[in-house]
C-alpha positions as CSV (number, residue, x, y, z in Angstrom):
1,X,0.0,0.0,0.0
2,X,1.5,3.3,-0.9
3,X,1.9,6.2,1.9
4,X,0.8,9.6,1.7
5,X,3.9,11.9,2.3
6,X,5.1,15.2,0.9
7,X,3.2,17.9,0.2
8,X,-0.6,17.1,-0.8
9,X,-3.4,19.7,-1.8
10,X,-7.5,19.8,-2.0
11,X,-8.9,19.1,-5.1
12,X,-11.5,21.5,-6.1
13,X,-12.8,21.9,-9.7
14,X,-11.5,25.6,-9.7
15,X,-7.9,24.6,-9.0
16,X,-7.8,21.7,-11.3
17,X,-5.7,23.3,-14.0
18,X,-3.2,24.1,-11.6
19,X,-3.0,20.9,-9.6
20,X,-3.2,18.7,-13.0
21,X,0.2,20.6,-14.1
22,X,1.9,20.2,-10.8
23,X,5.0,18.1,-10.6
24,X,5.9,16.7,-7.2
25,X,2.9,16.2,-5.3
26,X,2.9,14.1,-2.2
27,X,-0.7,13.5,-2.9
28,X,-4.3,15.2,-3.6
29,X,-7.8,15.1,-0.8
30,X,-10.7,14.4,-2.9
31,X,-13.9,15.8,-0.9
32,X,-16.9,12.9,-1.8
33,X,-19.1,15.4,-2.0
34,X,-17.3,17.1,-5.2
35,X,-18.3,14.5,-7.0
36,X,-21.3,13.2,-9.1
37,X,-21.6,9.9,-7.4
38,X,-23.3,8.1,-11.1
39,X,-21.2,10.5,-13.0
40,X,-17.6,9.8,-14.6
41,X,-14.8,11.0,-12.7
42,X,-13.5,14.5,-13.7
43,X,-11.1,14.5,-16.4
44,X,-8.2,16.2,-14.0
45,X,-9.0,13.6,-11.8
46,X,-8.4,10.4,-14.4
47,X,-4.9,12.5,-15.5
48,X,-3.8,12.9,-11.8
49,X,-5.0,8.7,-11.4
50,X,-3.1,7.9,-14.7
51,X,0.5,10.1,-13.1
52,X,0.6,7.9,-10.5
53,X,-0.6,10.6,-7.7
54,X,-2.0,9.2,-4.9
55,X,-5.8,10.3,-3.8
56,X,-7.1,10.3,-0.5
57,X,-11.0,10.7,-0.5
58,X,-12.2,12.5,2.5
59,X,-16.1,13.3,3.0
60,X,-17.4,15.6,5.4
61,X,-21.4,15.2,5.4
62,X,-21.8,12.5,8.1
63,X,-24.6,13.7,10.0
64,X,-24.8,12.2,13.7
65,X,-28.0,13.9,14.5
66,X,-29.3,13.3,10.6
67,X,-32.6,11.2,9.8
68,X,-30.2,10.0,6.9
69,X,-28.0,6.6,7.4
70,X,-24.7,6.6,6.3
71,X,-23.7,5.3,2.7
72,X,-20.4,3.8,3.0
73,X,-21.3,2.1,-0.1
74,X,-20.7,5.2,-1.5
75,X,-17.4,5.8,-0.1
76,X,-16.4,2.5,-0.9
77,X,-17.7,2.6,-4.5
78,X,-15.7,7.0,-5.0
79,X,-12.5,5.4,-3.3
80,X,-12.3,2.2,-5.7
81,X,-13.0,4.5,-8.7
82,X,-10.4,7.0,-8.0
83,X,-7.7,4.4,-6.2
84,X,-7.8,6.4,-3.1
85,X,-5.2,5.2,-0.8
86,X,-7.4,5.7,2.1
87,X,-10.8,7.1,3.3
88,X,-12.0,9.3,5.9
89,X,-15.5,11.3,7.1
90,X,-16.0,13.5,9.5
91,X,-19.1,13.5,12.1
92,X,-20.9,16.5,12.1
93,X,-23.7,17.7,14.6
C-alpha cells in the first residue's frame, strides 16, 4: 500500500488546471461530495489517477444527529473509482 507523504493539496474543480500541471505532489484530498456519485470522474482527476498521484477521498457530510443513514457504499464505491489510498469522514452535529 502506498503512503501519503510530501506535500498534498484539496482538489476543487477551480484549481484543477493548476494541480493537473503540478510536478511533485505528495498526494491530492478528494472531498466525496465534489463528486457526481453516477457520474464519470472529472477529467483532472483520471490524469492525476493515470500520473501515479495518490488520492485520499475525505467526505465531510456524516450527520450524527441526521434522519439519513450513512452510505459507506458510496465511499467504498468514490474510493475504488479513483484508487484512493485511504478514506475518511468526519461526524458533524
Amino acid at each position: 500500500m502506498r503512503q501519503l507523504t510530501g506535500v498534498g493539496l484539496g482538489w476543487r474543480r477551480q484549481l484543477a488546471h493548476y494541480i493537473d500541471t503540478r510536478d511533485g505532489l505528495g498526494f491530492v484530498e478528494v472531498l466525496a461530495e465534489h463528486l457526481e456519485p453516477e457520474g464519470a470522474l472529472p477529467q483532472p482527476l483520471v490524469r492525476l489517477k493515470a500520473r501515479g498521484v495518490p488520492v485520499a477521498l475525505h467526505a465531510v457530510s456524516l450527520g450524527l444527529g441526521s434522519a439519513e443513514r450513512p452510505e459507506p457504499r458510496r465511499l467504498a464505491w468514490l474510493a475504488e473509482r479513483l484508487g484512493a489510498v485511504c478514506v475518511s469522514e468526519h461526524l458533524a452535529l
